[in-house]
Every structure is written in structure tokens, then in C-alpha cells.
C-alpha positions as CSV (number, residue, x, y, z in Angstrom):
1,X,29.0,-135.4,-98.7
2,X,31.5,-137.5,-99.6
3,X,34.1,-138.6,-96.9
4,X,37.9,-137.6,-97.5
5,X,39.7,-140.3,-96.2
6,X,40.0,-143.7,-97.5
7,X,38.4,-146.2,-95.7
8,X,41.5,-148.2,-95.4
9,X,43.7,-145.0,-94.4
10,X,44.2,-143.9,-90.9
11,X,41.6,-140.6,-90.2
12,X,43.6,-137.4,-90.2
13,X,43.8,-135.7,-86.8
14,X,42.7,-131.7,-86.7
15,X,42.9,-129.6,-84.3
16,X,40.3,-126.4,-84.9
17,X,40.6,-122.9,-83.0
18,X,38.6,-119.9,-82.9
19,X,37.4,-118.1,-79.9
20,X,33.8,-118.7,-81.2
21,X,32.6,-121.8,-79.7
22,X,29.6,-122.1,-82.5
23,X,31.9,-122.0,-84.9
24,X,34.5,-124.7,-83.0
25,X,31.6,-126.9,-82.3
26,X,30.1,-126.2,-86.3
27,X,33.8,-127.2,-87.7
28,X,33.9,-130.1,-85.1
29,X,30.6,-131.6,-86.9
30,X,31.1,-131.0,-90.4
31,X,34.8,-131.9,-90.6
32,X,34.2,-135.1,-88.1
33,X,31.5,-135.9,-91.2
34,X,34.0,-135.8,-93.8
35,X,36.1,-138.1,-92.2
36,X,38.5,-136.3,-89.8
37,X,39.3,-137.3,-86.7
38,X,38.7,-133.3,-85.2
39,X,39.6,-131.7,-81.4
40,X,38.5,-128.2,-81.0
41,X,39.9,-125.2,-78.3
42,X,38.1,-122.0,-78.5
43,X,41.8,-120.6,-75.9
44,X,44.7,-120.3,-77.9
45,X,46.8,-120.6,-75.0
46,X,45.3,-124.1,-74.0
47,X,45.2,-125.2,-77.7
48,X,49.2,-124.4,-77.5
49,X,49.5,-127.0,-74.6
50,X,47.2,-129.5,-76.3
51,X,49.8,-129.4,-79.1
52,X,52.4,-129.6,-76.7
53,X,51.2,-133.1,-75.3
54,X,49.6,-134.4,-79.0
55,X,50.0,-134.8,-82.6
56,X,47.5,-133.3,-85.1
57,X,48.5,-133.4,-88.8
58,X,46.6,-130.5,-89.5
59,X,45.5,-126.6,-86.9
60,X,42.9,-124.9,-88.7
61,X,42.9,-121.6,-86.9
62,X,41.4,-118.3,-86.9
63,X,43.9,-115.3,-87.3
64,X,42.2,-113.4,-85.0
65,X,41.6,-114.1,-81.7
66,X,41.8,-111.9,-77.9
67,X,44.9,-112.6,-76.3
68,X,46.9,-114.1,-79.3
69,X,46.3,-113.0,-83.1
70,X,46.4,-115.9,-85.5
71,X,49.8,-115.2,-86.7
72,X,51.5,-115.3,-83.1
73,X,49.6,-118.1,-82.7
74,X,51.3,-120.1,-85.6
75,X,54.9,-118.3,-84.6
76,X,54.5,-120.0,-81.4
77,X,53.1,-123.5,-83.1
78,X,56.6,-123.5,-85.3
79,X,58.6,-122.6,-82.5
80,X,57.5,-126.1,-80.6
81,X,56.8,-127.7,-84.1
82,X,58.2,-126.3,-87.2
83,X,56.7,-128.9,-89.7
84,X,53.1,-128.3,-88.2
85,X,50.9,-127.9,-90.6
86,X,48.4,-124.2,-90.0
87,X,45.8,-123.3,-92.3
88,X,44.4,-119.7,-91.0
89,X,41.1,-118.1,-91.5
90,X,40.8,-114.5,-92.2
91,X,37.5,-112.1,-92.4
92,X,36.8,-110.7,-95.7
93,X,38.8,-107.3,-95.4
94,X,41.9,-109.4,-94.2
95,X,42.9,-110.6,-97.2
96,X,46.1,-108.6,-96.8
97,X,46.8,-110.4,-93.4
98,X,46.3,-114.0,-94.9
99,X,48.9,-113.6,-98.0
100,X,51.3,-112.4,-94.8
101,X,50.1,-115.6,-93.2
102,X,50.9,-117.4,-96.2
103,X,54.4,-115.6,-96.1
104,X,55.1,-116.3,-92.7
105,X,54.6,-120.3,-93.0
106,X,50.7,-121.2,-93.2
107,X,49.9,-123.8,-95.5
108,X,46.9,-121.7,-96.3
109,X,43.8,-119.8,-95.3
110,X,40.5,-119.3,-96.3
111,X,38.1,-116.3,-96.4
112,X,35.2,-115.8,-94.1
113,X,32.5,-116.2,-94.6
114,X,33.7,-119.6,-96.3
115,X,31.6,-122.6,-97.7
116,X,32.0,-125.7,-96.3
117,X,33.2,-127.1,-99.8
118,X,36.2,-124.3,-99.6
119,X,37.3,-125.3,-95.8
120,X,37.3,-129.1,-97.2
121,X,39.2,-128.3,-100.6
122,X,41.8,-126.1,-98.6
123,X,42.3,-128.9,-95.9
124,X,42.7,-131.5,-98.6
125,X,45.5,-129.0,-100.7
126,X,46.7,-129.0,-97.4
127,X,47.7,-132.5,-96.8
128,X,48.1,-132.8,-101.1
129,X,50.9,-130.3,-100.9
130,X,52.6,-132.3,-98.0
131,X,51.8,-135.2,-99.5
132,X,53.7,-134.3,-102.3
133,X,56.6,-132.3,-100.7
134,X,57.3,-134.9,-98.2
135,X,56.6,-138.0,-101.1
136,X,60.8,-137.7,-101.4
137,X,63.4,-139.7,-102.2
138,X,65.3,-139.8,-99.4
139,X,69.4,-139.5,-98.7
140,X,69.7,-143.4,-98.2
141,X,72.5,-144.1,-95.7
142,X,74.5,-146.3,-97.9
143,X,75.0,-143.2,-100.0
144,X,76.6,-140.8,-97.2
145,X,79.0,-143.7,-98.0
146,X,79.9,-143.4,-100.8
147,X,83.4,-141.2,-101.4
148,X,83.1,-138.0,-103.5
149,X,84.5,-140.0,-106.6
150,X,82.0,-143.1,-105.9
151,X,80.9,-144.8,-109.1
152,X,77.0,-145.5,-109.1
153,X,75.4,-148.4,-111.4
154,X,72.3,-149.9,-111.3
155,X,71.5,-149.3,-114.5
156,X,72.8,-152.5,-116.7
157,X,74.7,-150.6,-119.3
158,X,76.7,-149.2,-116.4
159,X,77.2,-152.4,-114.6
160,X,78.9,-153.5,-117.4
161,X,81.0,-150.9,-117.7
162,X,82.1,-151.3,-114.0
163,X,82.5,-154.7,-115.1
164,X,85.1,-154.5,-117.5
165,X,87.0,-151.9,-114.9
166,X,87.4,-154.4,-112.9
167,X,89.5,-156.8,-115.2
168,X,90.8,-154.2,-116.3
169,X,92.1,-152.6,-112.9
170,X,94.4,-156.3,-112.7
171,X,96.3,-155.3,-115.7
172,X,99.1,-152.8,-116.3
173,X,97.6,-152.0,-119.9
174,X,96.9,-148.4,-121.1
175,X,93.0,-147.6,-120.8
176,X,91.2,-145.5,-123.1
177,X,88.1,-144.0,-121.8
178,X,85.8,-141.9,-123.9
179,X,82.0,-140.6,-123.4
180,X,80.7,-137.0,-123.0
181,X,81.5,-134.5,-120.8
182,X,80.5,-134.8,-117.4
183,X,79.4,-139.0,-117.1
184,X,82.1,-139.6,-115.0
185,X,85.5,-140.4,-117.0
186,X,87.8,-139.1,-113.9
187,X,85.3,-141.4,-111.3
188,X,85.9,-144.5,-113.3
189,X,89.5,-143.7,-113.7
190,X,90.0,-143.8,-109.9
191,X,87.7,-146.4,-109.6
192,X,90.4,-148.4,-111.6
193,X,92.8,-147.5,-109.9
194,X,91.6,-148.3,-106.4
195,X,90.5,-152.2,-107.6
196,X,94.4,-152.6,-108.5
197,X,96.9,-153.8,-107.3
198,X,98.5,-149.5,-107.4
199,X,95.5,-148.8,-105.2
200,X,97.9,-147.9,-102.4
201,X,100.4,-145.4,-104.9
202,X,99.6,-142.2,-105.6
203,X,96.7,-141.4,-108.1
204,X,97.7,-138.0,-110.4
205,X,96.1,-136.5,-113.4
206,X,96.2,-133.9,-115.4
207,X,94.0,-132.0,-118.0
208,X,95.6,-131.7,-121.3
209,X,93.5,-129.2,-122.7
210,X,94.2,-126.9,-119.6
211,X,97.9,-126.1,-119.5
212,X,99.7,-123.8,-122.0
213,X,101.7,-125.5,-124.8
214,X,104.6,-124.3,-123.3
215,X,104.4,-126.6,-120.2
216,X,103.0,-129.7,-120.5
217,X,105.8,-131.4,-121.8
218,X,107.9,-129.8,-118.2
219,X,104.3,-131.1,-116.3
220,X,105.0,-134.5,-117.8
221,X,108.2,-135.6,-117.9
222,X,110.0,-133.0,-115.7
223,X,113.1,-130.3,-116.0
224,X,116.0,-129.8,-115.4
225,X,117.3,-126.7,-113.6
226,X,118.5,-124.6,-116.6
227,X,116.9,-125.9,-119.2
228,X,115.6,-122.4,-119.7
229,X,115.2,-119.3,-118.3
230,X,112.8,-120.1,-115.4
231,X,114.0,-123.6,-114.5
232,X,115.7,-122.5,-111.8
233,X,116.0,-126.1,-110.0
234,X,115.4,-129.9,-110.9
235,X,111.7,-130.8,-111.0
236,X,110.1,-134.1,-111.1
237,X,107.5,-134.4,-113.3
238,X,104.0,-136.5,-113.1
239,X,105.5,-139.9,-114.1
240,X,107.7,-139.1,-111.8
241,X,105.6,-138.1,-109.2
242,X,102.8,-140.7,-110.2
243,X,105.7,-143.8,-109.4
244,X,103.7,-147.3,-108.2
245,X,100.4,-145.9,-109.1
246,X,98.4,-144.2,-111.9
247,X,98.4,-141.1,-114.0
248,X,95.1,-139.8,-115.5
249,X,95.6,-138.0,-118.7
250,X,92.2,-136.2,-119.2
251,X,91.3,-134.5,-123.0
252,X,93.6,-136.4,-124.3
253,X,92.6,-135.7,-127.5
254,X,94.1,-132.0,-127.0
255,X,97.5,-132.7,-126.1
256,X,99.8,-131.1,-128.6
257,X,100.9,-132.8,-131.2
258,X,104.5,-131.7,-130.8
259,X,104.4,-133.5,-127.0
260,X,103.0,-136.7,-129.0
261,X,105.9,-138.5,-129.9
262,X,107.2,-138.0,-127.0
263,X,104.3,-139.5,-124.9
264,X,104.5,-142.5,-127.2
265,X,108.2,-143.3,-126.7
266,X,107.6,-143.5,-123.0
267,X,105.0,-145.6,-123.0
268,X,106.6,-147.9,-125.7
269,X,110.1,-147.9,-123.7
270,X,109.0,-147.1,-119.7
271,X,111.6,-144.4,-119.7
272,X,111.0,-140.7,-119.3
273,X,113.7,-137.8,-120.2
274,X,113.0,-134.8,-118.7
275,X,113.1,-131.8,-120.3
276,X,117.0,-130.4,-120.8
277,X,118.6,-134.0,-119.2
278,X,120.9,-135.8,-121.2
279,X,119.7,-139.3,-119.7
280,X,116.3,-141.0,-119.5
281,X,115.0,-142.2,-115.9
282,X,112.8,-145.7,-115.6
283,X,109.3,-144.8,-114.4
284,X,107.0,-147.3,-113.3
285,X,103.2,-145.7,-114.2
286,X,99.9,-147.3,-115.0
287,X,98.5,-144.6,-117.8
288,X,94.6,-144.1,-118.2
289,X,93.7,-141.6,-121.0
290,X,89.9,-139.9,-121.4
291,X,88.4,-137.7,-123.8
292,X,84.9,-136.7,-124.9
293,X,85.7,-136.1,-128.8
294,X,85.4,-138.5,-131.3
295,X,88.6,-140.1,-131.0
296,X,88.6,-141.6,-134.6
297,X,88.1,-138.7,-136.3
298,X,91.1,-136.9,-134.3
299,X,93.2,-139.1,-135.7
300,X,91.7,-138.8,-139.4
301,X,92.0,-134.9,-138.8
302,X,96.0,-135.5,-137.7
303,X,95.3,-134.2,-134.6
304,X,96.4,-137.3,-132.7
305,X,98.7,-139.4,-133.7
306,X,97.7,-142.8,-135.2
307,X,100.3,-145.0,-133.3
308,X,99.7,-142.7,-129.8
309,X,95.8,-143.5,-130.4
310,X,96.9,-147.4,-131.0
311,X,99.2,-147.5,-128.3
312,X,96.6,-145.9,-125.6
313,X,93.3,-147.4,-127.1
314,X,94.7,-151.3,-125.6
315,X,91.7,-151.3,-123.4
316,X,88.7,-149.0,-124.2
317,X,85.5,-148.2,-122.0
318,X,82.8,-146.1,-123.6
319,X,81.0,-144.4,-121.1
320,X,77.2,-144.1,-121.4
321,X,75.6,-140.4,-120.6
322,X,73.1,-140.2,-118.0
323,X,70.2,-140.1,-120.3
324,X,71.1,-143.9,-121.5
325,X,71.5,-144.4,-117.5
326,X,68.3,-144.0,-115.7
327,X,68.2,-146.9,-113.3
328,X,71.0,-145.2,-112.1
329,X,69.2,-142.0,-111.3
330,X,67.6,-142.3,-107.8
331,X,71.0,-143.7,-106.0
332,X,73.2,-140.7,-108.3
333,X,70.6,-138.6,-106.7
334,X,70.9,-139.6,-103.5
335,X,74.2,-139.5,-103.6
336,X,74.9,-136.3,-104.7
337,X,72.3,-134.7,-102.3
338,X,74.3,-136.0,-99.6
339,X,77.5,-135.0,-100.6
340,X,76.1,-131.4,-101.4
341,X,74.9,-131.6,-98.1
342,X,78.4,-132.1,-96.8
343,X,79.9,-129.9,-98.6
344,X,77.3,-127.4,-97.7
345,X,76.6,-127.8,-94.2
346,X,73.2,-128.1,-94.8
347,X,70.9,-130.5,-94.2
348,X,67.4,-131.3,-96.1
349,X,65.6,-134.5,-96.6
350,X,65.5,-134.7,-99.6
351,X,63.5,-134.5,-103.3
352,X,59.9,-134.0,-103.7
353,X,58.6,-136.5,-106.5
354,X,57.4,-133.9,-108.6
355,X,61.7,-132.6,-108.6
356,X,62.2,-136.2,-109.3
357,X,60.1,-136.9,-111.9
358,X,61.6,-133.5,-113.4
359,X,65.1,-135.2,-113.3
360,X,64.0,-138.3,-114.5
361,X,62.5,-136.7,-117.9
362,X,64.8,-133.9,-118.8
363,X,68.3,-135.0,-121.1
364,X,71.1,-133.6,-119.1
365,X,73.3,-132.6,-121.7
366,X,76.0,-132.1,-119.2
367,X,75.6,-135.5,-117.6
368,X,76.3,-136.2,-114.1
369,X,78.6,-133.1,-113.4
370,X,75.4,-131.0,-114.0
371,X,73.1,-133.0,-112.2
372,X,75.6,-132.4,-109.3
373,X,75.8,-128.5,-109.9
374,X,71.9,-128.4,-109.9
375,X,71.5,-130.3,-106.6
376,X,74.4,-128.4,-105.0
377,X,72.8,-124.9,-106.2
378,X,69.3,-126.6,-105.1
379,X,70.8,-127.7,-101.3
380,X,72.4,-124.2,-101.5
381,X,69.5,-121.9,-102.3
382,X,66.4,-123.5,-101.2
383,X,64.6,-122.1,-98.5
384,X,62.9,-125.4,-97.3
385,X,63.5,-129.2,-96.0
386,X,62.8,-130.8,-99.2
387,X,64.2,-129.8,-102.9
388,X,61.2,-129.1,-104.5
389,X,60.9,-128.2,-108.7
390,X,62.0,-124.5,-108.4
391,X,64.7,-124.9,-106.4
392,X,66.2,-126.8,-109.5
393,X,68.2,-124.0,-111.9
394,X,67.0,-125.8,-115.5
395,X,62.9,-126.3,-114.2
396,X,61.9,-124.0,-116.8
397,X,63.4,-126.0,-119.8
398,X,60.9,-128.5,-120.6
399,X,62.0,-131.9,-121.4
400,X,63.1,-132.0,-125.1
401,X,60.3,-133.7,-127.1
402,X,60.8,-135.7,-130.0
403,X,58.2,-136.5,-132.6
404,X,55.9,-138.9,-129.9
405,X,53.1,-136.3,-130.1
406,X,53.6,-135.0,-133.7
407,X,53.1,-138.4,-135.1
408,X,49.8,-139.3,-132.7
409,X,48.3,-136.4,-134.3
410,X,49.6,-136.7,-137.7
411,X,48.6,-140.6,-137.6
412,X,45.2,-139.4,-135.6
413,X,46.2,-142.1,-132.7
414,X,43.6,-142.3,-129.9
415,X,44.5,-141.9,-126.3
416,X,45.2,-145.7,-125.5
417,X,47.7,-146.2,-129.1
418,X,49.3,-143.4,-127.6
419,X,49.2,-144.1,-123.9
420,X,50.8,-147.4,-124.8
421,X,53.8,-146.0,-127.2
422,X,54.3,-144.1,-124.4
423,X,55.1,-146.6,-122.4
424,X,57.4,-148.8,-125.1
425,X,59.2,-145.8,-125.4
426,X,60.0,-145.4,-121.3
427,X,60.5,-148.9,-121.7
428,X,63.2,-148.9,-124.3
429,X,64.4,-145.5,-122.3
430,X,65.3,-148.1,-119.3
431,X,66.4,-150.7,-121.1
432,X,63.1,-152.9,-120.0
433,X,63.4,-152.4,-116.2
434,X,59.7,-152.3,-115.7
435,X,60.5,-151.2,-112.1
436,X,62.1,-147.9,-112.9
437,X,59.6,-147.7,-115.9
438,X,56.7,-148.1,-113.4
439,X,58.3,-145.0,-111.4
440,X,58.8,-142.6,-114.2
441,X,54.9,-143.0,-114.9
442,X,53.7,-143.2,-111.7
443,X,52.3,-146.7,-111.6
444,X,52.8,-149.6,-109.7
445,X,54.2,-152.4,-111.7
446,X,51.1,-154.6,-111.6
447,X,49.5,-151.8,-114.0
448,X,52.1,-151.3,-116.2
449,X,51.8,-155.0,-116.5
450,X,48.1,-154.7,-116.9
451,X,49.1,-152.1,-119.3
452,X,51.2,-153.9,-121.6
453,X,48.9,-157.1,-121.4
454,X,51.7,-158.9,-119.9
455,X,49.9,-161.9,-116.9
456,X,53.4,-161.9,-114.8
């Protein structure tokens, strides 16, 4: 029969127990045969202390034994190791005891009497399943570094983007940032601010599309005590508040259009009147202005004004969503798994690769404020150390297709035509980084060069 372990691989290291010694010597044989490095106890209370003083990766243990039942047994395993892995075996008319087994952390059981095949093929789902729940991508240290409004870019239509922030951040000009909701507008406009030379005044925003008509212009500029019914004192508004540093104007596109002209004048003359004053007052602001409509056609639909879009639109960074960003996706990930964690108080270690390849391939129409939901929800609700695939909320919406497959079968491609548009089309996906290509389709990079043909 064939052997399990590679050649090249260190032998796993089993520990067997059954109060039978035929059948702990029988296990001992066959499993040494397949390529297992294999102890055996036929006293649970001495195999307890052998596990005590040495590693196994795998107990392979009968449920029921004199002096300590199968399940106690594994109880008291987890109690001194909780990631030890115990795969149980049950008689026939236990099958009832081995799903509560299962329930109670075994990694498995099988039935006596059992085939040798079925001992080997549950030990091997054994170390598969661990394999692949402990094959993670794990919280990288520099990422517990990284503050709540951290910018991530590896990807190098994000670099970029950071790029232009920067030269931007040493200028006093208006910025105009645009994308869809959720890539990280109000991230990049404090990342702005922190590379300038405000970095050490105060950083305020406010959404436009949150606050009733009837008080943004008062949120703004300020009022005076009077002015109207409730204004019962003087109250500074945000460019007011906001002096020596930067005000965020989020949904800009919703402001109303009465407040427009308004928000222009200031930013034309640096002078703010607040609402029932009879003077204006000299503010000294640096203004950054998002939305995620189509500008353009705000302006075309006399929504916004033509000379506030003009006057705000001096410097203009277009966002790219998360689905153009995918270099970027392991470090986001990491990143956001540790903050969860934070926030949480919880601690995992984070993704298995099946997870990740799940993130990897599905669009994220809500960008990187829903990837950060789903991990939070994910650190919040899962019930193990790692995030595995059904611990993430969307798992059940499979990646939208486009026509890929359709037109292999319309065009009656064979499997290599297809395998290889496949890959051009991961390729074009991440902007020809064969490294993050090579991860999304589980190859190492020397095959996806083999692959595409390609000697480097």
C-alpha cells in the first residue's frame, strides 16, 4: 500500500489507544507501514502523561475504554492541549456517541469494525482539514500597526493614488475625491491630512447627505444666538472649529443647493458669516470634498453647482474599488482582522485559504467598508481559532460569473484554451502581478510561468 507521507516531509507522529493490546499493536504495524511514525498505550491514564511529556500530531483513540470513556479521554487531552488533534473509534451501535464526539471536538471517528483503507482515509482528512484550517494568512505584526484609518496599497493603481496624496497633502488646494462607496474616501482624506503641514490641527468632517436642510448651513458656518428660535447662544461652526487643519465634506454631491453659494463664497474669499451675524470672520481651513455619484452629471442635472464643482474639483483623486485592488487584499485583510480583533477582544489566528480564496474571487460591491463588516461579524461569531468559509456572512453568493464559461462552451474550447484564458483574465484582474496571480490559482509562480510559456 502506498505510503502517506512524502518522502521529503517529516513522518507524522500518532499516538494510538485502545485497551486492546492486539489491536494497539495491529494499528502500530499497519499505520507504521503507511508511513507514520506511531506510539501506542493500551492505559489511558499513561497515554495522558505520554502527551504530557511529547508531541503527536495526531491520538487515534477508542471511545470506550475501563477507567476513562473515549470522550473524557479527549476532554482531558483539550484541557492540556486544545489544538490536539483526536480521531475516536466507535463500535457499530455507537454511532450516536461518535456524532457527540464529533460535537464535542474530535476531528473524526470511524466505525468498528473499520478497513484499514477507512482508518488511513480518516487520518489523512485529519491532517487535510488542519492542513487547510491552519494554511492561514496570518495577522502580520506590521498590521496591528497600522491606525484604524490606515491606508493599505500594494496594489499599483493604489500606490498611485497614495502618490498623488502625497503632493497633494503640501498644498492648501481644495481636493476632490470621488469612488464608490466604502474604498476608503474618509481614510485617504486623513491620510492627507496627516502628510501636511495641518497634521497637527484638528481634522473635522461632516456628511452632507446626513443632516437636515435646516442645519447644515448653522453646522457650517456657525450662529448666532437669536438668529432664530433655538439659537439660544453663539456657536462656532466647523470652519470654525476646523481652524489650522482640515475639514472633510463627505456626499458632497448632496449638499443643498440653497447652502451652495454660500460654500463657494467662502472658499473664493476665506471668510465665513455665520448664520444671523452681520460681519464675516477669516477662517483658515484646508477643504477636502468626496462623493460616490457621478459628479459630472450632478452638475448636468443642476444639482451642484457648476462653479462649486470647478472650485472644489482643483485636485481630483479617483478612488479605485477593491475589486480593481487585489494586490492589496492579503495586507487589507490582515489588517482589518486585527483591528476587529481589538475592537472585539478576541483573538484568532487568522483566515483559512479556502476563506481567502473566497475573498479574493467574490466583487465586493461595498468595497472595503464591507470587507470590514464581514471580518468583524466573522471574528465576532466564529466559534474557532481560524475564520474559516462559513464564518463569512456573504459565503453563499457565489462569485458573479461573466461570460468566461458561456463562451468556452459556445466556442467548444478544450480544457487547456480555457485553462489558459483563465489565467489572462486573473492576470489582467491584477494588473500582471504574476505573484498575486499565482496565489488566487493556487500555483507557485514557476507554473504559472510554465503555464503561460513564459522561460523567466
Amino acid at each position: 500500500m502506498a505510503t502517506l507521507n512524502h518522502p521529503s516531509q517529516k513522518r507524522k507522529q500518532l499516538l494510538v489507544i485502545d485497551d486492546d493490546c492486539s489491536v494497539v499493536d495491529y494499528l502500530q504495524e499497519m499505520l507504521t507501514a503507511n508511513g507514520y511514525e506511531v506510539s501506542g498505550e493500551s492505559d489511558p491514564q499513561r497515554a495522558l502523561l505520554r502527551l504530557e511529556a511529547e508531541h503527536f500530531d495526531l491520538v487515534v483513540s477508542d471511545i470506550e475504554m475501563p477507567g476513562l470513556r473515549g470522550l473524557d479521554l479527549m476532554t482531558a487531552i483539550h484541557a492540556r492541549k486544545p489544538g490536539q488533534l483526536v480521531l475516536l473509534m466507535t463500535a457499530f451501535g455507537s454511532i450516536d456517541l461518535g456524532i457527540q464526539s464529533l460535537q464535542a471536538g474530535a476531528c473524526g471517528f470511524v466505525t468498528k469494525p473499520f478497513s484499514l483503507n477507512d482508518l488511513l482515509a480518516a487520518v489523512a482528512k485529519a491532517f487535510r482539514d488542519r492542513a487547510m484550517h491552519r494554511e492561514i494568512v496570518r495577522v502580520s505584526n506590521s498590521g496591528g500597526k497600522l491606525a484604524p484609518k490606515a491606508l493599505v496599497a500594494e496594489s499599483p493603481n493604489m500606490q498611485k493614488i497614495l502618490q498623488l496624496a502625497n503632493r497633494a497633502a503640501q498644498i492648501d488646494s481644495p481636493v476632490l475625491l470621488t469612488g464608490e462607496s466604502g474604498v476608503g474616501k474618509g481614510a485617504l482624506a486623513f491620510f492627507i491630512h496627516e502628510q501636511s503641514p495641518r497634521c497637527n490641527g484638528p481634522f473635522l468632517q461632516i456628511n452632507c447627505a446626513a443632516l437636515p436642510f435646516s442645519l447644515v448651513e448653522s453646522e457650517l458656518f456657525g450662529v448666532c444666538k437669536g438668529a432664530y428660535t433655538d439659537a439660544r447662544e453663539n456657536r462656532p461652526g466647523l470652519f470654525a472649529e476646523a481652524k489650522g487643519g482640515t475639514l472633510f465634506l463627505d456626499e458632497i454631491g448632496e449638499m443643498p443647493l440653497a447652502v451652495q453659494p454660500k460654500l463657494l463664497q467662502v472658499l473664493e474669499t476665506g471668510k465665513v458669516r455665520p448664520v444671523g451675524a452681520s460681519s464675516e470672520v477669516a477662517t483658515d481651513v484646508r477643504i477636502i470634498a468626496a462623493t460616490n455619484q457621478p459628479i459630472e452629471k450632478a452638475v448636468q442635472n443642476g444639482l451642484m453647482r457648476a462653479d462649486l464643482y470647478y472650485r472644489l474639483n482643483v485636485i481630483r483623486l479617483d478612488v479605485p474599488p477593491l475589486r480593481e485592488r487585489l494586490a492589496d487584499m492579503d495586507r487589507l485583510v490582515d489588517h482589518l482582522l486585527q483591528h476587529a480583533q481589538t475592537k472585539l477582544r478576541r483573538q484568532t489566528l487568522g483566515i483559512s485559504a479556502e476563506a481567502m480564496r473566497w475573498i479574493r474571487a467574490y466583487s465586493w460591491p461595498g468595497n472595503v467598508r464591507e470587507l470590514a463588516n464581514t471580518l468583524e461579524r466573522a471574528v465576532a461569531l466564529a466559534e474557532h481559532d481560524t475564520i474559516l468559509l462559513e464564518d463569512l456572512a456573504q459565503a453563499t453568493q457565489l462569485p458573479i460569473e461573466d461570460n468566461l464559461l458561456g463562451n468556452a462552451v459556445t466556442r467548444q474550447m478544450t480544457l487547456s484554451e480555457l485553462e489558459t484564458a483563465y489565467i489572462r483574465r486573473i492576470l489582467e484582474m491584477t494588473q500582471d502581478n504574476k505573484v498575486q496571480a499565482a496565489k488566487i490559482l493556487g500555483i507557485d509562480r514557476g507554473t504559472l510561468y510554465r503555464k503561460l510559456g513564459d522561460p523567466s
